[in-house]
Every structure is written in structure tokens, then in C-alpha cells.
C-alpha positions as CSV (number, residue, x, y, z in Angstrom):
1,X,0.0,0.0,0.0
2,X,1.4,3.4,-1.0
3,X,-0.1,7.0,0.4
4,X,-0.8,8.7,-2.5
5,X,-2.9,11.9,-3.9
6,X,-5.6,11.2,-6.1
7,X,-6.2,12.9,-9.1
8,X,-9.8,14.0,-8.2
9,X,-9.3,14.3,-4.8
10,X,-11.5,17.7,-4.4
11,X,-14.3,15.2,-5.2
12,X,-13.7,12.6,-3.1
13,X,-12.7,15.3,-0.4
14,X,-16.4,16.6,-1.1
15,X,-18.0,12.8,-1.1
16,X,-16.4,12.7,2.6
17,X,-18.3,15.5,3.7
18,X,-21.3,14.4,2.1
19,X,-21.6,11.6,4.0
20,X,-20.7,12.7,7.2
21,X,-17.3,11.0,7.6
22,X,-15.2,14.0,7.6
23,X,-15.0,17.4,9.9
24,X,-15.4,20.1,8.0
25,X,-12.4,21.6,5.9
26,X,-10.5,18.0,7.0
27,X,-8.1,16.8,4.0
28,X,-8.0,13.1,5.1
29,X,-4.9,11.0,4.0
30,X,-5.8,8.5,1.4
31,X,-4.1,5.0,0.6
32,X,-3.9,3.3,-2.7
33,X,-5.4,-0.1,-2.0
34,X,-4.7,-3.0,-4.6
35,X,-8.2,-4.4,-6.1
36,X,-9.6,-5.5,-9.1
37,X,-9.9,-4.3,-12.9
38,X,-13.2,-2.4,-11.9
39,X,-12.6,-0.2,-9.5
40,X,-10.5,2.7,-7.7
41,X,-10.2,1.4,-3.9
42,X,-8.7,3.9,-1.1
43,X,-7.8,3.8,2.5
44,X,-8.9,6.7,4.2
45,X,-7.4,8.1,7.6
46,X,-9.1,10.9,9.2
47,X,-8.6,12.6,12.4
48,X,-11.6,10.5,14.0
49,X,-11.6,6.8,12.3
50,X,-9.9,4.8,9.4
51,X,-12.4,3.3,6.6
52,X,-11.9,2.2,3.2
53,X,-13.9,3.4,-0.3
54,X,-14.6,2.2,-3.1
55,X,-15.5,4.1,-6.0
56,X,-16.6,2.3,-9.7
57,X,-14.8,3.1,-13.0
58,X,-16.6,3.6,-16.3
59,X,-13.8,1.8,-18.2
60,X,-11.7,-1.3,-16.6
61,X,-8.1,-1.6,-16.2
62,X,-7.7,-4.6,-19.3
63,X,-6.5,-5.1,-22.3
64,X,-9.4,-4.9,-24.2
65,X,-11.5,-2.0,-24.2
66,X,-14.4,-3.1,-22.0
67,X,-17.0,-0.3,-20.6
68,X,-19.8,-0.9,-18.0
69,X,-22.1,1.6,-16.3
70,X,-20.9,2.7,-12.9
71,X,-24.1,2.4,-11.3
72,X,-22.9,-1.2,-10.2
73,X,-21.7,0.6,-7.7
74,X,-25.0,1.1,-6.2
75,X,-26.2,-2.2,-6.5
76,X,-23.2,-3.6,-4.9
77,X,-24.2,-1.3,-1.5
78,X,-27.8,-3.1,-2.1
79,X,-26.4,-6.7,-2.2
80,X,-24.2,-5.6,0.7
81,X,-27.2,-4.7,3.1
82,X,-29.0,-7.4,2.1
83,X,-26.6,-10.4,2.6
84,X,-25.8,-8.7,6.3
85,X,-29.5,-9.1,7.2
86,X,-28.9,-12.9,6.8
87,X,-25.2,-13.3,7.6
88,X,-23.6,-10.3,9.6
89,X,-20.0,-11.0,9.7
90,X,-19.9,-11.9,5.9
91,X,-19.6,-8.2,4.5
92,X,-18.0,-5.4,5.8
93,X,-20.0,-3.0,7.6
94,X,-21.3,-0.1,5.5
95,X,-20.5,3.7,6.7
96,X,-21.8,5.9,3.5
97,X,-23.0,5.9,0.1
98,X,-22.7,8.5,-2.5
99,X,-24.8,7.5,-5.5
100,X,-23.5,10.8,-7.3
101,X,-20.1,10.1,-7.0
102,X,-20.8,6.3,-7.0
103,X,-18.8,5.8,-4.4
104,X,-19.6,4.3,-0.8
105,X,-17.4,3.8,2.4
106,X,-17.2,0.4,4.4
107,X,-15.3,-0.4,7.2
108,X,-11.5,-1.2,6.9
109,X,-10.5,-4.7,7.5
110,X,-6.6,-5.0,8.5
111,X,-5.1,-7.6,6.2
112,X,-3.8,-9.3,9.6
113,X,-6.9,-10.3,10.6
114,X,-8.7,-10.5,7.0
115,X,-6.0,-12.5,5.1
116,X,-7.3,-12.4,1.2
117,X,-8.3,-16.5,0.3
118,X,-6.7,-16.1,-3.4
119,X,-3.6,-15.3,-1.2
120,X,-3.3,-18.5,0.5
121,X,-4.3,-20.6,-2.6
122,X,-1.2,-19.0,-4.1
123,X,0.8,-20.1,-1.6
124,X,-0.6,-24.0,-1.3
125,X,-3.0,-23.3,1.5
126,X,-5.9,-25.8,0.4
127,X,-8.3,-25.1,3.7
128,X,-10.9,-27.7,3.3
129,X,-12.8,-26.1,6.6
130,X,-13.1,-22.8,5.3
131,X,-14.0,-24.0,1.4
132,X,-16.9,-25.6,2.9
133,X,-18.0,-22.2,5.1
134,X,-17.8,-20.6,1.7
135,X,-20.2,-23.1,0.4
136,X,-22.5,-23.1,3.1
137,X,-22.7,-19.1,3.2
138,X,-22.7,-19.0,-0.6
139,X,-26.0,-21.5,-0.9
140,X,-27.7,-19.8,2.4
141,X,-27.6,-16.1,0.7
142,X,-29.2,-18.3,-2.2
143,X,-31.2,-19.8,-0.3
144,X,-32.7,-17.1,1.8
145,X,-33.2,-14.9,-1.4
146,X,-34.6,-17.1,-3.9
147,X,-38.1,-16.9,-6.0
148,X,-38.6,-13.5,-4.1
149,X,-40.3,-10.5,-6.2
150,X,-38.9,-7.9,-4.0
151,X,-35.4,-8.9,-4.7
152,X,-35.9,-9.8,-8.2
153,X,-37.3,-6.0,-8.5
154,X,-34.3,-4.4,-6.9
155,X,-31.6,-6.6,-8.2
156,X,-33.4,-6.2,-12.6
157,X,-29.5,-5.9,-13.4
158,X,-29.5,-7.6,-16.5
159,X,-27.7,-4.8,-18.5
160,X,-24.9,-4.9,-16.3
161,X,-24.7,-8.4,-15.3
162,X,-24.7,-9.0,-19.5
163,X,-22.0,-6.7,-19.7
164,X,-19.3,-7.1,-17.3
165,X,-19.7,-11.3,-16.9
166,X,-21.4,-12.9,-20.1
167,X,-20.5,-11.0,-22.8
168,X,-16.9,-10.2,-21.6
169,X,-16.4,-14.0,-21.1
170,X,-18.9,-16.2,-22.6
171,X,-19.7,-14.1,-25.5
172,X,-15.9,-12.8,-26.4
173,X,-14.7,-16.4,-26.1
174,X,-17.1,-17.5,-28.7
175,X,-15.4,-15.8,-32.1
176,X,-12.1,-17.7,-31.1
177,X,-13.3,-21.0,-31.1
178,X,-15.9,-21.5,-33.9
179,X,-16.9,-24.9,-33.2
180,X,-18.3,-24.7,-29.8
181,X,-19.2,-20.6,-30.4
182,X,-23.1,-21.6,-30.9
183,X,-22.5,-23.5,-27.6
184,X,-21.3,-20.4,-26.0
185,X,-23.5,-17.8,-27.2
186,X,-26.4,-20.4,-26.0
187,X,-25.0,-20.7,-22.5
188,X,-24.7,-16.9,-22.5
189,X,-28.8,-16.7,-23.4
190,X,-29.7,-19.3,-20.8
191,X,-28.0,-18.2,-18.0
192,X,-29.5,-14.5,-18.7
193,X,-33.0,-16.0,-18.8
194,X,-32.8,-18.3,-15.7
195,X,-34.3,-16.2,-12.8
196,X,-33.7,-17.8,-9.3
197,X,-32.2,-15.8,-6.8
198,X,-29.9,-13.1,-5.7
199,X,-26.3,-13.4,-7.3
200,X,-23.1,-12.2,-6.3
201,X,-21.6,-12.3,-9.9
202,X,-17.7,-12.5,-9.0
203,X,-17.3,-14.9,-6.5
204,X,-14.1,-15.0,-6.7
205,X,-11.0,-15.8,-4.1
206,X,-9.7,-12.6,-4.2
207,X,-12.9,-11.3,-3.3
208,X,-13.5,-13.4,-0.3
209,X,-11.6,-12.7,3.0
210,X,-10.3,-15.2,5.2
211,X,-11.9,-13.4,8.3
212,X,-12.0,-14.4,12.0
213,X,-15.5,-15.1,11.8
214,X,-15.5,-17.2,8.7
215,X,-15.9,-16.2,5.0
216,X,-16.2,-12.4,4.3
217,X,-17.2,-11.1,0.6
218,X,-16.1,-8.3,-1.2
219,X,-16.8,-7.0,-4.4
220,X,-20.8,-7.5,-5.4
221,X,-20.5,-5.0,-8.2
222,X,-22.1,-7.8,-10.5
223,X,-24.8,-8.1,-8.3
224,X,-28.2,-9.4,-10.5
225,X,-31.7,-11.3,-10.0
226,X,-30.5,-14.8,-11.8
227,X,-28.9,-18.0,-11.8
228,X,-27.5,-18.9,-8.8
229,X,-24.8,-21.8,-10.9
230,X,-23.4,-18.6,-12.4
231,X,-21.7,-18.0,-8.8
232,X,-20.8,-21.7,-7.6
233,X,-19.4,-22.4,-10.9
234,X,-17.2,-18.8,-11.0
235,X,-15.6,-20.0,-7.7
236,X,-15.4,-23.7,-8.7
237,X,-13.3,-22.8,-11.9
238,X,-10.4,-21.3,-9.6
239,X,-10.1,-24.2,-7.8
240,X,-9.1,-25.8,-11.8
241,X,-7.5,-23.0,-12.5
242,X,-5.1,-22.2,-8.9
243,X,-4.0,-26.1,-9.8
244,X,-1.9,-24.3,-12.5
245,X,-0.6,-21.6,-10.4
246,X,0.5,-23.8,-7.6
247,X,1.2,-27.7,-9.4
248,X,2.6,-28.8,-5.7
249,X,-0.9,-28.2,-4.2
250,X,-3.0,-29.5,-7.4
251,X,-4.6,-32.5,-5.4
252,X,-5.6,-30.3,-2.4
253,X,-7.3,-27.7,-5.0
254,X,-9.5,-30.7,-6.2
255,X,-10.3,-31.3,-2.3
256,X,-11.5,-28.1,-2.2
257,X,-13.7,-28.1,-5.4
258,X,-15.1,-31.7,-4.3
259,X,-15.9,-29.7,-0.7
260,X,-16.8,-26.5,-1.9
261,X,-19.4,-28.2,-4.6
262,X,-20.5,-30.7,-1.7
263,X,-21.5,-27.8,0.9
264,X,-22.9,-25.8,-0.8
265,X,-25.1,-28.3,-3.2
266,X,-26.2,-29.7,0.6
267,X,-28.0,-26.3,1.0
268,X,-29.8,-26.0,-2.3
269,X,-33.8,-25.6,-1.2
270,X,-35.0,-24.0,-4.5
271,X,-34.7,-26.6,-6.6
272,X,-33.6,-30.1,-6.6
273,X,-30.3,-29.9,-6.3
274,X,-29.3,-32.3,-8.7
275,X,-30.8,-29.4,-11.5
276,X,-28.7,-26.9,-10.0
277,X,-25.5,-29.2,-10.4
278,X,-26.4,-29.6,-14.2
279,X,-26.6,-26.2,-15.2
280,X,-23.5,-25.3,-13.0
281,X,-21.6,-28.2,-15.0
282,X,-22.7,-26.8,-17.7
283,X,-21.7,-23.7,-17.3
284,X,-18.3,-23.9,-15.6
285,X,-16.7,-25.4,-18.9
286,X,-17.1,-22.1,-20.8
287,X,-16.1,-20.1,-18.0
288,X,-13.2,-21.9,-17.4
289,X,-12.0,-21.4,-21.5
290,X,-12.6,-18.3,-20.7
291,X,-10.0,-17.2,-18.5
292,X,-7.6,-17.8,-21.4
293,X,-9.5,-16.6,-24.4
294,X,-12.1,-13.9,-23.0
295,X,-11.7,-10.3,-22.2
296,X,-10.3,-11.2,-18.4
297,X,-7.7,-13.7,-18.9
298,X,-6.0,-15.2,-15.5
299,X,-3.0,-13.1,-15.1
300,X,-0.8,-15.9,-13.7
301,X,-1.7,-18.5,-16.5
302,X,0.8,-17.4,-19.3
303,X,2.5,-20.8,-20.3
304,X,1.1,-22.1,-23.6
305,X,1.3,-25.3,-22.7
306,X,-1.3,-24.4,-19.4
307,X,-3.4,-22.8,-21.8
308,X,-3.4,-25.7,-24.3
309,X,-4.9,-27.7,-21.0
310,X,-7.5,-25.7,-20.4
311,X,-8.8,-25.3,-23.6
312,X,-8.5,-29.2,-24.2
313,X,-10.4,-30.2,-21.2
314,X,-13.0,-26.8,-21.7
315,X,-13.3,-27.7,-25.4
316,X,-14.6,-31.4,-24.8
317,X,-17.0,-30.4,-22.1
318,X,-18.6,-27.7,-24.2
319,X,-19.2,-30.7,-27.0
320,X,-20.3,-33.3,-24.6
321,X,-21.9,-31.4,-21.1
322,X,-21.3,-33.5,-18.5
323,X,-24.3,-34.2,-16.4
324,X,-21.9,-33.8,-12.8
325,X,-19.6,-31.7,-11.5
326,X,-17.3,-34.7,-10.8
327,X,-17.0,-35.8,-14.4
328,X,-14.6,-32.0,-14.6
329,X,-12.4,-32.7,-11.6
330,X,-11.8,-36.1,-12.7
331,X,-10.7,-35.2,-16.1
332,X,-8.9,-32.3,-15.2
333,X,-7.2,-34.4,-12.3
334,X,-6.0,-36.5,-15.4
335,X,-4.9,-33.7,-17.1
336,X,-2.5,-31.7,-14.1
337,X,-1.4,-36.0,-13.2
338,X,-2.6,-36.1,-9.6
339,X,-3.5,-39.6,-9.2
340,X,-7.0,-40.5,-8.1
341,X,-7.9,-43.4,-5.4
342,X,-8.7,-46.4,-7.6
């Protein structure tokens, strides 16, 4: 983290005072905080507490040029409230919100309590205990949310959700490989159309914090009325995909999708679950060719040779959908050689 001056900082300055955080005339010290592609993320110090904002950007830091509306960022604040009526310690406590500088405060969380989860995959940390929590937190907010009007009417994010997760990945894949494309595009359209229940849209492990108090999510800017096996396949294809980034802990990252898939299938009230499975199975094929070939590639997957793996595995599952989860891991087992139990 580096102290730093932001270019706009009258405006932020001004946001402060909007919502009450600062004294007037205060010029608070702000910290550059490392995040994702979509967003500017500060620490703030004041005279009277230390809090964190987050503020959405019009255009995201990739390659490609990739543009989605910044009112995510309110939507984010809504899936934020929501999810701490049903599970308190699994978002960071709100402070503010500025819809017209689309930027809200939240409380800070000190990295030496809140260790980031994509952090200790990186370094070979495969927590079966906390995978599961994840599950079971992940399938409650589901749970609790799903088939409601109320939330479907607050969360009618389709625009955005199309935007920023199935046309940057699904849809930009689909050019590059013109045998499976149709199968793309179509997974694209049925994910869209399937409305269940509140989604988080990036559950990702560097948006989950390894808190004190179990599983804490960050980072709902995705946040849409839909298909809940858009979120448990999104975290299922980093377990694949960290099996690249650290081989030496390859059979402990296929733990963790057996557990992760296990809890939080066990909570699955909406539907049967063995539905949910299929469409999540599905799904995670595309998403997974996707982090090579769509508009937000893994940064730490560069070898070709990596890439050729995940596009030969992705590639026969988009022909043939596999009916289970399982029928992934074990191939992709095969392909990164850890040896199975007989």
C-alpha cells in the first residue's frame, strides 16, 4: 500500500463531507489499495476513524476495451445490506454511500486479521474447513433470497450483469473458437434467462476474505436477479484453474472443489439440487476457456502449454456437457497427473 494523492481528490474530499465521515475543511490521508480491474479502492485516515472506499470506474483496467455503467456501484451497496441481514459477519460494515459520486465507504478490514483466500491458494493453503463455510454461506444467501419479487425488482440488473460477466467472457470467447461458439452464445442466453435468486456475480478468491468469523465477501459490483450456478461455478473454476498456479498443491485444489461443490449443493432448497448441479456443469466449462480466451484472462496463467490444457479439457466439455460436477475434476485431475484413489 502506497499514500498517495488522487487525481480528483476535491471530489472525493467533497463525497467525505457528504456523508458525514469527515469534519469540515478536514483533507484526510488516502491510501492506494490494490483491487480488481473495476474499481479505484482507497484507504482513508481521518482525524476520527480509518475506513476504506470504493468508488466504480466507467472503463476497466484490461487489455481490451471493456466499458460498463458505474451504477454497479450502487447495486453492490444493495447486495451488501441485504446479505448482512442474513449473515452479519460476511460483508464489511457499511459507513456511507454517494450514489453521485458512486462511491460508498465500508469499514477497513486490517489484512492481519482479514487474510485475502486467493492469497493463501497462491501459496498452497488448500483449507478444506473454510471451502466448505464458503459453500454453506454461498448456498444460504441463495437460499434465503430465492423466488422473491422484491429482490428480483431491486436486483433487474440484467444490462450490467450481460456486460461485465457474459458478454466479456462467454460471448468474447465465442469468435475464437468456432466450433463450440453456438454453444457459448447459447449458454450466455440461458444463463440470462434463468431467474432464481440473488447473485453475487464474481465470487471469486480474491474477493473473499479469510476473516475471524468465517468467510467475508467483497466486491458484489455484479450483483443481478439470476442463476444462482453462475456464482458456484465462477468459484469452482479457480479451484481448476489455482492447480496451474501452484502444481505442488494440485490434489488439495481438487479437495477443495469436491468440498466446496458438496457444501454448498447440501444447501440447495430452490430446486432439486441435482438441476442446480447440471446447469453449473454446464456452465463452468465455458467459463473456465474463458479465462484464457475472453476479455479477463488469469493473469498468472501465461504458459502455452497451461493454456493448451484448459482449452482441451474446456473444449470437450462444451461438446459433450457432463451431467456432474465430478465428471470435470476427474478429467482435469488427469490432465494436471494427480493420481486419483482407484
Amino acid at each position: 500500500m502506497t499514500e498517495a494523492v488522487p487525481a480528483d481528490r476535491a471530489a472525493l474530499d467533497a463525497a467525505l463531507a457528504r456523508m458525514g465521515l469527515t469534519a469540515p475543511g478536514e483533507q484526510p490521508r488516502y491510501t492506494a489499495l490494490p483491487g480488481g480491474v473495476a474499481s479505484d479502492i482507497w484507504k482513508v485516515d481521518t482525524a476520527a476513524q480509518t475506513f476504506a472506499i470504493k468508488r466504480a470506474l466507467p472503463k476497466l483496467k484490461v487489455a481490451d476495451d471493456w466499458f460498463v455503467p458505474v451504477v454497479r456501484n450502487a447495486y453492490e451497496v444493495k447486495w451488501m445490506e441485504v446479505v448482512r441481514a442474513i449473515l452479519p459477519d460476511a460483508v464489511p460494515r457499511l459507513l456511507g454511500h454517494d450514489a453521485e459520486a458512486g462511491l460508498f465507504a465500508m469499514a477497513y478490514l486490517d489484512p492481519a486479521r482479514y487474510r485475502n483466500w486467493k492469497n493463501e491458494l497462491r501459496d498452497g493453503r488448500a483449507d478444506e474447513a473454510f471451502t466448505a463455510a464458503v459453500g454453506r454461506c454461498l448456498a444460504r444467501i441463495h437460499a434465503v433470497n430465492a423466488k422473491r419479487a422484491d429482490i428480483a425488482a431491486a436486483f433487474a440488473t440484467d444490462e450490467v450483469f450481460h456486460a461485465i460477466r457474459l458478454a466479456a467472457y462467454l460471448e468474447a470467447t465465442a469468435p475464437k473458437h468456432p466450433p463450440v461458439s453456438d454453444r457459448l452464445m447459447e449458454l450466455s442466453r440461458t444463463t440470462l434467462a434463468t431467474k432464481l435468486t440473488l447473485v453475487h456475480g464474481d465470487v471469486s478468491p480474491k474477493n473473499i476474505l479469510v476473516g475471524p468469523d468465517g468467510p467475508v465477501f467483497l466486491d458484489a459490483e455484479c450483483a443481478w436477479y439470476g442463476d444462482p450456478a453462475f456464482d458456484l461455478a465462477f468459484c469452482l473454476n479457480h479451484m481448476l484453474l489455482k492447480c496451474l498456479w501452484t502444481p505442488r498443491a494440485a490434489a488439495g485444489f481438487l479437495t477443495l472443489f469436491d468440498v466446496l461443490a458438496r457444501d454448498y449443493l447440501a444447501g440447495v432448497t430452490w430446486e432439486p439440487p441435482a438441476a442446480m448441479e447440471r446447469r453449473t456443469a454446464h456452465l463452468l466449462p465455458g467459463l473456465f476457456l474463458a479465462r484464457v480466451d475472453g476479455k479477463s484472462p488469469a493473469e498468472y496463467i501465461t504458459a502455452e502449454a497451461d493454456k493448451a490444457r484448459i482449452r482441451r479439457v474446456a473444449l470437450h466439455f462444451l461438446g459433450a456437457p457432463p451431467e456432474r460436477l465430478s465428471d470435470i475434476r476427474h478429467a482435469w485431475a488427469r490432465e494436471v497427473g494427480v493420481k486419483e484413489p482407484a
